[in-house]
C-alpha positions as CSV (number, residue, x, y, z in Angstrom):
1,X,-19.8,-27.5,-6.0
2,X,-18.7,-24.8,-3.6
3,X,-20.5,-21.9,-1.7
4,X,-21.8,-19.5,-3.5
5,X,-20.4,-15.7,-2.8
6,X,-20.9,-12.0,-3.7
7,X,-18.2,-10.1,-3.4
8,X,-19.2,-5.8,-3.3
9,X,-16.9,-3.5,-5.0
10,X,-14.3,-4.8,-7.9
11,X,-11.4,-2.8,-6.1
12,X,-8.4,-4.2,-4.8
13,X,-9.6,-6.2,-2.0
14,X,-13.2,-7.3,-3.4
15,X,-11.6,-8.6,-7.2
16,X,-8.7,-10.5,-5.4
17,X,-11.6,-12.0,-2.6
18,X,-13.6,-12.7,-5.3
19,X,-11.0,-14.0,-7.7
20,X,-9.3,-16.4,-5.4
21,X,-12.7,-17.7,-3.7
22,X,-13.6,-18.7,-7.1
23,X,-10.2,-20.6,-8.1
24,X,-10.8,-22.7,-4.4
25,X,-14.4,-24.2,-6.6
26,X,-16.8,-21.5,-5.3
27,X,-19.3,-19.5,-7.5
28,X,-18.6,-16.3,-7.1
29,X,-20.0,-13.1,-8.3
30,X,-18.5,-9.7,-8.2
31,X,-21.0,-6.9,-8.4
32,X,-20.0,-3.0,-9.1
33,X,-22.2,-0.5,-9.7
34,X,-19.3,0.9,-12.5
35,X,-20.7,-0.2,-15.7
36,X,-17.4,0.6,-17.6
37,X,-15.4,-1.6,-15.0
38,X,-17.4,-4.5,-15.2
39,X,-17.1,-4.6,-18.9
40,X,-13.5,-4.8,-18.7
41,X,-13.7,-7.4,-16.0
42,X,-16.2,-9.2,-18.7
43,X,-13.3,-9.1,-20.9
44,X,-10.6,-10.2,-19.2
45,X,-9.5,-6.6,-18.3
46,X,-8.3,-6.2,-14.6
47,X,-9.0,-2.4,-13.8
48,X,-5.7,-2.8,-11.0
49,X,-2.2,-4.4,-11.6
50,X,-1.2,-7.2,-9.4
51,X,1.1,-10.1,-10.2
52,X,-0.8,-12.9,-11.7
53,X,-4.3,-11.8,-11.2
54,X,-5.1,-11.2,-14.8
55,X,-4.5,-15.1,-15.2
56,X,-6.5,-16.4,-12.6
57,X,-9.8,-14.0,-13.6
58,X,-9.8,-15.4,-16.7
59,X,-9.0,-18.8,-15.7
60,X,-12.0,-18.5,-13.3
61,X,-14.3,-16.7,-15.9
62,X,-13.6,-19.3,-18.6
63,X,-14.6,-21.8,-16.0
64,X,-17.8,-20.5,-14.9
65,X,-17.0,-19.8,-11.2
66,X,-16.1,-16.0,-11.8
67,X,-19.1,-14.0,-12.7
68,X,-19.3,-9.9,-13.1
69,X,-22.2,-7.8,-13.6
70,X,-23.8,-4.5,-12.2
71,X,-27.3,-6.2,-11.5
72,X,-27.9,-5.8,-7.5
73,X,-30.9,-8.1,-7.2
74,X,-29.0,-10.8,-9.6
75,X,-26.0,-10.4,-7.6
76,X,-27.9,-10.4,-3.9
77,X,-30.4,-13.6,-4.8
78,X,-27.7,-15.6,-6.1
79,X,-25.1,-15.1,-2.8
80,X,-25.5,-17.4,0.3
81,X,-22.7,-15.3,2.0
82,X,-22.2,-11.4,0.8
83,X,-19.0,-9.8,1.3
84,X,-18.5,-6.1,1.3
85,X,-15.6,-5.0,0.0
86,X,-16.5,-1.1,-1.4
87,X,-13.8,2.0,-0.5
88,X,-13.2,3.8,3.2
89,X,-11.7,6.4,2.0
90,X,-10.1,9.2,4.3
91,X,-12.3,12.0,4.9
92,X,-11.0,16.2,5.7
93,X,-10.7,14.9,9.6
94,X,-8.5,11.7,9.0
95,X,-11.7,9.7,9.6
96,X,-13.1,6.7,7.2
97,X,-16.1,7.9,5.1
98,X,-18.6,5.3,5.4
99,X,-21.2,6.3,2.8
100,X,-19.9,3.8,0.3
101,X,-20.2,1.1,2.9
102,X,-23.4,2.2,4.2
103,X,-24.8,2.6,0.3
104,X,-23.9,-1.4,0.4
105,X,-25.8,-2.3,3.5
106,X,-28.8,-0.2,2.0
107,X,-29.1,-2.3,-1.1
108,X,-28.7,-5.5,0.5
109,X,-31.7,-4.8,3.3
110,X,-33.3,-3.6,-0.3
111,X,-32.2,-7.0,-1.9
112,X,-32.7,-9.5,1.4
113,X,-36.8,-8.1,1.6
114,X,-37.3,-8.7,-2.1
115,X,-36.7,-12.3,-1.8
116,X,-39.4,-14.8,-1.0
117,X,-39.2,-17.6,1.4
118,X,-38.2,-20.2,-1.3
119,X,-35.2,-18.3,-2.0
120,X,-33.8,-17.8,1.3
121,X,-33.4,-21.5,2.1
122,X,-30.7,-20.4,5.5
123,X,-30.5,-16.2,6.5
124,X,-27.7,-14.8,4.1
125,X,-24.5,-14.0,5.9
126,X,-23.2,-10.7,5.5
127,X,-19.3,-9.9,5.5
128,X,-17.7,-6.2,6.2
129,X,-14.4,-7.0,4.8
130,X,-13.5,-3.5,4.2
131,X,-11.1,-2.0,6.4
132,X,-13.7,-0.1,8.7
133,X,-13.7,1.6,12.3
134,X,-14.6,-0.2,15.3
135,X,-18.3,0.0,15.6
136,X,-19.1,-0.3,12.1
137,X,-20.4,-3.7,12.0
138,X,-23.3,-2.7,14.2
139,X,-24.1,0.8,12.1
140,X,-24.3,-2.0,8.9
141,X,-26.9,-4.5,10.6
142,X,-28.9,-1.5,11.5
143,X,-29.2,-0.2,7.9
144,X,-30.1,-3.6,6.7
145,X,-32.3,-4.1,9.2
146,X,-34.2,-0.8,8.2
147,X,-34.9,-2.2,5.1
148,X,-35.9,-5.4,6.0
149,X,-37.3,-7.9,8.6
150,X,-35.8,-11.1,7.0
151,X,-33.4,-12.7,8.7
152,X,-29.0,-12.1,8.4
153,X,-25.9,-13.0,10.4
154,X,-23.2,-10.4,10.8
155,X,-19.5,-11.2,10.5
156,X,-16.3,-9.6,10.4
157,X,-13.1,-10.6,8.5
158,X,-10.5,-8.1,8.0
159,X,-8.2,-8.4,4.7
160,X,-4.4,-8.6,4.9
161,X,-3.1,-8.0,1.7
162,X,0.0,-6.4,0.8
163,X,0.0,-4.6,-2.6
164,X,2.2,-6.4,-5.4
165,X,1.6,-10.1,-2.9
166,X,-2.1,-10.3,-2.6
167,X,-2.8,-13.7,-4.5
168,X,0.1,-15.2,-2.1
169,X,-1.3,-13.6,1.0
170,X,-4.8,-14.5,0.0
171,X,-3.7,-18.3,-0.8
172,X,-1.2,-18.7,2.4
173,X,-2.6,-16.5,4.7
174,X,-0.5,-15.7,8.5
175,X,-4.1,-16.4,9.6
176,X,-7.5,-15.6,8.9
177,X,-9.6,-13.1,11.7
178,X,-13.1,-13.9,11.8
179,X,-15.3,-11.5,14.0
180,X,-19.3,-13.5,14.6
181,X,-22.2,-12.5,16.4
182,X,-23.8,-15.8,16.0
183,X,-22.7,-19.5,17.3
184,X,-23.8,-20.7,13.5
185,X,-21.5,-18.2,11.6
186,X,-18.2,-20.0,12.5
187,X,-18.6,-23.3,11.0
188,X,-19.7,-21.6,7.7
189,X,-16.6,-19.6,7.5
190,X,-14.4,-22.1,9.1
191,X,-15.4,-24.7,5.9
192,X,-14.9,-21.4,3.6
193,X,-11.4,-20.6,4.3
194,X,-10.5,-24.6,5.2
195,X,-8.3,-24.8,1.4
196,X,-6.0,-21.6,2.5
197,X,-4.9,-23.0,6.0
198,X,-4.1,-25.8,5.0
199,X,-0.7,-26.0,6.6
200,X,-2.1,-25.3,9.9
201,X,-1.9,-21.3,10.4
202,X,-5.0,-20.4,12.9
203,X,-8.4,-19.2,12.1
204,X,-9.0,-16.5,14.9
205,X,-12.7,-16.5,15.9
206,X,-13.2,-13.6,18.1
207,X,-15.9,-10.8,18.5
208,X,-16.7,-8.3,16.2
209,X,-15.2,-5.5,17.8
210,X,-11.9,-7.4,18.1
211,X,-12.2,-8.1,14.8
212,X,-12.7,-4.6,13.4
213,X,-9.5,-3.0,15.6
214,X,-7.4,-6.1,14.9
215,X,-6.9,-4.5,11.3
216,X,-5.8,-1.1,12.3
217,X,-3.7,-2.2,14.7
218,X,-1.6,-4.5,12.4
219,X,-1.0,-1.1,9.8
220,X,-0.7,0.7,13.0
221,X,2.0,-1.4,14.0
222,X,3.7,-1.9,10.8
223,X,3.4,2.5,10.1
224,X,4.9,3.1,13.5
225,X,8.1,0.5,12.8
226,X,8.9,3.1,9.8
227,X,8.2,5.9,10.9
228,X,10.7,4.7,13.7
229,X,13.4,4.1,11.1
230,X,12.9,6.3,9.3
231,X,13.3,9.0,12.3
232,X,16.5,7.0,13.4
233,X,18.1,7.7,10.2
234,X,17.8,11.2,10.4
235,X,19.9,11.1,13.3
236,X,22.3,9.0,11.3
237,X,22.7,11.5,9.2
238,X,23.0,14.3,11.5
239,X,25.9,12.7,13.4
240,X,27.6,10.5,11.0
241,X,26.5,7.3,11.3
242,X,25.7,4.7,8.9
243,X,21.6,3.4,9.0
244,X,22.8,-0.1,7.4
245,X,24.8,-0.5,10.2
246,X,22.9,0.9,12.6
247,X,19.9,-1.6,11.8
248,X,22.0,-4.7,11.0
249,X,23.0,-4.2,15.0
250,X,19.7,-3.7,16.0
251,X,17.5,-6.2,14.1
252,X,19.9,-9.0,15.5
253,X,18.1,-9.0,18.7
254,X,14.9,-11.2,18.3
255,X,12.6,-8.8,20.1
256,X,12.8,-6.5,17.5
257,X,13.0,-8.8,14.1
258,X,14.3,-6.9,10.7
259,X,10.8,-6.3,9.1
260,X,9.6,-3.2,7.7
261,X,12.5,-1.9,9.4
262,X,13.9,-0.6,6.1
263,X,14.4,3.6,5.8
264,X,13.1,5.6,3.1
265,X,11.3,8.5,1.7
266,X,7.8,6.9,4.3
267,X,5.0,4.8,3.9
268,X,2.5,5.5,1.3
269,X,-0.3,3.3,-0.8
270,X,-4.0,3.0,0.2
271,X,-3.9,1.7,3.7
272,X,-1.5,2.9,6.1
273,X,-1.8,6.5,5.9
274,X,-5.5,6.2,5.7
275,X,-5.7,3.3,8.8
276,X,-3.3,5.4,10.9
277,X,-5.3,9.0,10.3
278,X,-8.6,6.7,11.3
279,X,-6.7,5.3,14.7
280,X,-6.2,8.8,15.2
281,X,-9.9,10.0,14.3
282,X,-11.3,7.1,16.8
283,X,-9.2,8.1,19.6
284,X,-10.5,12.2,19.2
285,X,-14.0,10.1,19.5
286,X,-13.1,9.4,22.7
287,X,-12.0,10.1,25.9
288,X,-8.4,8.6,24.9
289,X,-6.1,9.7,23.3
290,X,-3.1,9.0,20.4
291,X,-0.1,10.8,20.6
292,X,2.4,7.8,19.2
293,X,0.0,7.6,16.0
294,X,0.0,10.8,15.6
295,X,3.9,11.5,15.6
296,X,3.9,8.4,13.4
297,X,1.9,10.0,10.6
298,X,3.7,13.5,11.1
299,X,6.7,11.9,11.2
300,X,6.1,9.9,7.2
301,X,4.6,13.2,5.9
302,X,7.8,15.2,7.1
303,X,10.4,12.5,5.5
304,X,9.1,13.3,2.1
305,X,9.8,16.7,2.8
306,X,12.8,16.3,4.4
307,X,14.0,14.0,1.4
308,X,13.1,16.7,-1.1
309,X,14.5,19.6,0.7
310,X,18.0,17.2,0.5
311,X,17.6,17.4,-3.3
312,X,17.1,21.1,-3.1
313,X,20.0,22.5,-0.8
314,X,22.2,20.4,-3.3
315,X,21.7,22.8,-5.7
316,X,22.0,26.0,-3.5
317,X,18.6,26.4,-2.4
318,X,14.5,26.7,-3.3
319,X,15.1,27.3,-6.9
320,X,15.9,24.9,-9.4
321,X,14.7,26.6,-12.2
322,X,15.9,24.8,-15.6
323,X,16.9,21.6,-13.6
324,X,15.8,18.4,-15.4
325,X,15.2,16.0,-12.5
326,X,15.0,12.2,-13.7
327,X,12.4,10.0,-11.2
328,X,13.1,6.2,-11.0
329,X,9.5,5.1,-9.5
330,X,6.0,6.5,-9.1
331,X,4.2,3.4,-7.5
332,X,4.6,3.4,-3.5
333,X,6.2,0.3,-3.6
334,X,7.3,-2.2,-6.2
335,X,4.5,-4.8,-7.5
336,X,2.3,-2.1,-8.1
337,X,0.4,0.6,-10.0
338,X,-0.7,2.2,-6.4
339,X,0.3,5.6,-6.6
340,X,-1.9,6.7,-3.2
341,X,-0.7,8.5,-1.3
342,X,2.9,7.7,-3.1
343,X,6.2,9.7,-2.0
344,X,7.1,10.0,-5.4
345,X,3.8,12.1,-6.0
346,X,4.7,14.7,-3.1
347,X,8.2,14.8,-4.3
348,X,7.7,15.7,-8.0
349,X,5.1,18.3,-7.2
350,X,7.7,19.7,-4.9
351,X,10.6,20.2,-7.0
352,X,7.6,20.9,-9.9
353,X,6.6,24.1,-7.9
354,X,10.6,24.6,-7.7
355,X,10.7,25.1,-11.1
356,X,12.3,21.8,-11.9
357,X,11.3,19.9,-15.0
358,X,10.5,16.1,-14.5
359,X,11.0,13.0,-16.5
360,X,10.2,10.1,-15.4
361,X,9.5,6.3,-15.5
362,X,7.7,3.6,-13.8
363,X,7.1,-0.4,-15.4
364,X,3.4,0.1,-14.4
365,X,1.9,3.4,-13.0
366,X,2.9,5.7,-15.9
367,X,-0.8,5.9,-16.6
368,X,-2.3,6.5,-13.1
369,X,0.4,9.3,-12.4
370,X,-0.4,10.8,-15.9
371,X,-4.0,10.7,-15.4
372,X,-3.4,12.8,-11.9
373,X,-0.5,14.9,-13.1
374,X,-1.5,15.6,-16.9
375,X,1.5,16.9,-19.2
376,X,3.4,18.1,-16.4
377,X,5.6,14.9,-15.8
378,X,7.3,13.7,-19.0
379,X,7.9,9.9,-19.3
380,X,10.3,7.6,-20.7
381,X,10.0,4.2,-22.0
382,X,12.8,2.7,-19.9
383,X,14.7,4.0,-17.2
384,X,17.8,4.7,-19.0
385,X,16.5,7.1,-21.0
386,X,15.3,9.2,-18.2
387,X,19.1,9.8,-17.4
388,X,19.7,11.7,-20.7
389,X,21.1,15.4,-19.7
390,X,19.6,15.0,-16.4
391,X,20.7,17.2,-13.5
392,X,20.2,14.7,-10.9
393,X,18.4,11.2,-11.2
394,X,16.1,10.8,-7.4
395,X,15.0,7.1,-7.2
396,X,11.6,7.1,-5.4
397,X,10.6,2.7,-5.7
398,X,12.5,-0.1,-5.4
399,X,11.6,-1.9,-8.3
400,X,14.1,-4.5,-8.8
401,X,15.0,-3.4,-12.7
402,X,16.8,-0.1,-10.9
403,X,19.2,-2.2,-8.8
404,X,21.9,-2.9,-10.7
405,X,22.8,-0.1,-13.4
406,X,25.7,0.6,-15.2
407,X,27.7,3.4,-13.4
408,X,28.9,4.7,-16.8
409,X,25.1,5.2,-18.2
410,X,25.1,7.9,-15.2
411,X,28.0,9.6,-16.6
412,X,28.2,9.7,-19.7
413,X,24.2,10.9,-19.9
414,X,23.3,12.9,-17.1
415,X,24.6,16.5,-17.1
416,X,25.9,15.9,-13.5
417,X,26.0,12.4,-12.4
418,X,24.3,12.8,-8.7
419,X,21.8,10.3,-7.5
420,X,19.4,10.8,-4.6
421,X,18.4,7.3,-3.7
422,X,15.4,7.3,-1.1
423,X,15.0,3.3,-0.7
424,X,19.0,2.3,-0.3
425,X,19.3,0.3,-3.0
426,X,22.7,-0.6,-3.5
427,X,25.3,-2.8,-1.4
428,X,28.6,-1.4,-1.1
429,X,30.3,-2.8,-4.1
430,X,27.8,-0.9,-6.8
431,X,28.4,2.0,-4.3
432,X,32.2,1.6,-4.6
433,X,31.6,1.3,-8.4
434,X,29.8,4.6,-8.4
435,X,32.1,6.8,-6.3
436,X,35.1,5.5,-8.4
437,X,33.1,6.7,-11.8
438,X,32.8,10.0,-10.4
439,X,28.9,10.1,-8.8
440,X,28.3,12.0,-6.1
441,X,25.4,9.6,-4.3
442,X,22.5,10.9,-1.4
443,X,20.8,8.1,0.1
444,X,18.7,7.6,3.4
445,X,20.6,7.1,6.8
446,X,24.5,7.6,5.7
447,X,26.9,9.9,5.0
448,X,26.7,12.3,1.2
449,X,28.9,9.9,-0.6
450,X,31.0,12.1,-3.4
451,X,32.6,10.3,-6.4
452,X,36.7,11.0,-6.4
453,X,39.7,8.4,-7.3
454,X,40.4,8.2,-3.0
455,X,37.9,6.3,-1.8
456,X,39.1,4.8,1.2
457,X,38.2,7.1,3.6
458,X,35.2,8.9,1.7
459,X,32.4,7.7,3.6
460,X,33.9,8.3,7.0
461,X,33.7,11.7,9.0
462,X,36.6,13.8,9.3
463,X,36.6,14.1,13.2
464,X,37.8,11.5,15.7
465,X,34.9,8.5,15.3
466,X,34.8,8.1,19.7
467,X,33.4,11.9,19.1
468,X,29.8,12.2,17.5
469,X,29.7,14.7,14.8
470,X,27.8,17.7,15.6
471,X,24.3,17.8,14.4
472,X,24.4,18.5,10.1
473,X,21.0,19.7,10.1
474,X,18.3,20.3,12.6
């Protein structure tokens, strides 16, 4: 019949936990303390965009496995093994509020001392999944423990979803991290995640603390590798070279690999800005120090800038009054409605407080960027019609719809047929296409590509290649 599970908070983490516990035959209950979200839920209506979650909640609902509801002691009686999944969100000094998780550990000491003896057959087992600061485990058992005297194991296990892939990362996971206090957690948790390792990837048992900083050193890892791109094609830039190239070199030699090696406009999204600020925060609590985080997160925040300042010296400066600006992309990546911490979002308020008019379009986080940015981004129902007397078009996501677009749409709409393309989207053909209809093209890493009938030397410098160009910008 399964274990039975309650899953805290019906964010991104907890409904995808939740949701894919229950399709393996568990019971499952998600509890929320956001009576409108849980109705939705009730209905079949997921409160986040992911591929193929909407299916599998109601699949699971119809069932019987997937249950929702805003009743604590329900939720708490019912769970064998409680997993808390609620927001760390960044506070003013980069480090992870707590209170939500705290609030959680509060009504579960609440919930474990209202139970008799009959109920609690084995001590409930109580999960931090949520992305949380080394330490936090113990600061959780404490607060339960000051609400009751009943007995609880403490575990660990960190989430590693990526946004747009979570049902795939959930189901086939690299490995599973489990963080236990107590010899008799492991087997419990072993038997749990059993259906989604399957083909043999390793179930990490480790301590707590492990645990907890395994998490933030995976984004930490991932946020620096960008960062580091990204900051290598700047130099591209400065001194002719192309980024493509640069990397296709590089990423041949096995030590490195080719992942998240791609530049752009910087990271964005709910967890590595926020899990590199708290690596940061956690070293200021102590007697260490970290400088390479910290270059890494000033470093993402300046390539939005720089990327914007790009669109802005093309037309001659800090004004572009009157200058409809088309946006390709709000999400901070494709698969999703995340607009966190988004490039796109820093961008557009940018070239907003410019003067520039915006119209834009995304396949799924229209409604989350109108809801933070009001009337002052117009939107289009498809990204074609964005392009219609545009000044400029600036592609911010690399949703796969933009990647193949008719050159001739750019020019015989837009008022001047210039893209600004901060993911690199096209190969060379489609950019061979576009300089021979006339487009002048920005991208990320390479050279200002301007449309003319000569093409053949157009994205080369003018000066002897053994020489490096001198420095375009500093």
């Amino acid at each position: 019949m399964g274990m039975k599970i309650t899953v805290v908070g019906t964010g991104y983490v907890g409904l995808v936990t939740g949701t894919c516990f229950a399709n393996a035959g568990n019971n499952v209950i998600c509890l929320d303390v956001d009576e409108n979200k849980i109705e939705k839920l009730k209905n079949g209506i997921s409160p986040i965009y992911e591929p193929g979650l909407d299916e599998l909640i109601t699949r699971n609902t119809k069932a019987g496995r997937l249950k929702f509801t805003t009743d604590m002691e329900w939720a708490y009686s019912e769970g064998d093994i409680v997993f808390i999944c609620v927001g760390t969100p960044c506070s003013e000094d980069g480090s992870a509020n707590l209170g939500y998780i705290l609030g959680a550990a509060r009504d579960i000491g609440d919930a474990i001392e209202r139970l008799d003896a009959k109920t609690i057959e084995t001590s409930k087992i109580v999960i931090v999944k949520s992305t949380v600061p080394v330490g936090t485990n113990v600061l959780v058992s404490s607060e339960i423990q000051r609400h009751t005297k009943k007995p609880f194991r403490m575990a660990s296990n960190p989430e590693f979803l990526k946004e747009g892939a979570a049902l795939n990362d959930f189901n086939k996971p690299d490995r599973v991290v489990l963080g236990v206090s107590h010899p008799s957690t492991s087997p419990v948790l072993h038997e749990l995640y059993a259906p989604f390792v399957r083909q043999g990837n390793p179930i990490f048992v480790m301590d707590i603390p492990s645990a907890e900083m395994v998490k933030y050193a995976s984004n930490a890892m991932l946020a620096t590798k960008i960062s580091f791109i990204n900051e290598i094609a700047n130099l591209c830039e400065s001194y002719g070279a192309d980024i493509g190239e640069v990397r296709r070199g590089m990423c041949s030699d096995r030590r490195i690999g080719n992942q998240f090696l791609y530049p752009g406009v910087g990271y964005g999204g709910s967890c590595f800005p926020k899990d590199v600020q708290a690596c940061v925060s956690m070293g200021r609590q102590t007697r260490g120090s970290t400088p390479l985080l910290s270059a890494v997160h000033e470093v993402n925040q300046r390539q939005r800038q720089l990327f914007s300042t790009k669109i802005l010296d093309h037309f001659g400066g800090h004004d572009v009054s009157g200058k409809r600006i088309a946006i390709w992309g709000i999400a901070f990546k494709q698969g999703t409605d995340d607009i966190r911490e988004a490039p796109s979002i820093s961008i557009m308020s940018r070239l907003m407080d410019r003067g520039a008019e915006i119209v834009a379009y995304d396949p799924v986080a229209a409604d989350n960027c109108k809801e933070k940015m009001g009337d002052r981004v117009q939107f289009c129902d498809n990204p074609v019609d964005c392009l219609d007397d545009a000044d400029a078009l600036v592609i911010c996501t690399e949703w796969g719809e933009f990647q193949h677009p008719d050159p001739e749409e750019f020019v015989s709409r837009m008022r001047s047929p210039v893209i600004f393309d901060g993911r690199n989207l096209f190969n060379e053909y489609k950019l061979q296409s576009f300089m021979e209809a006339g487009i002048t093209y920005y991208s990320v890493g390479r050279n200002v590509m301007t449309g003319n009938t000569n093409t053949s030397d157009s994205n080369t410098p003018d000066t002897d290649p053994a020489t490096p160009m001198a420095p375009a910008r500093t």
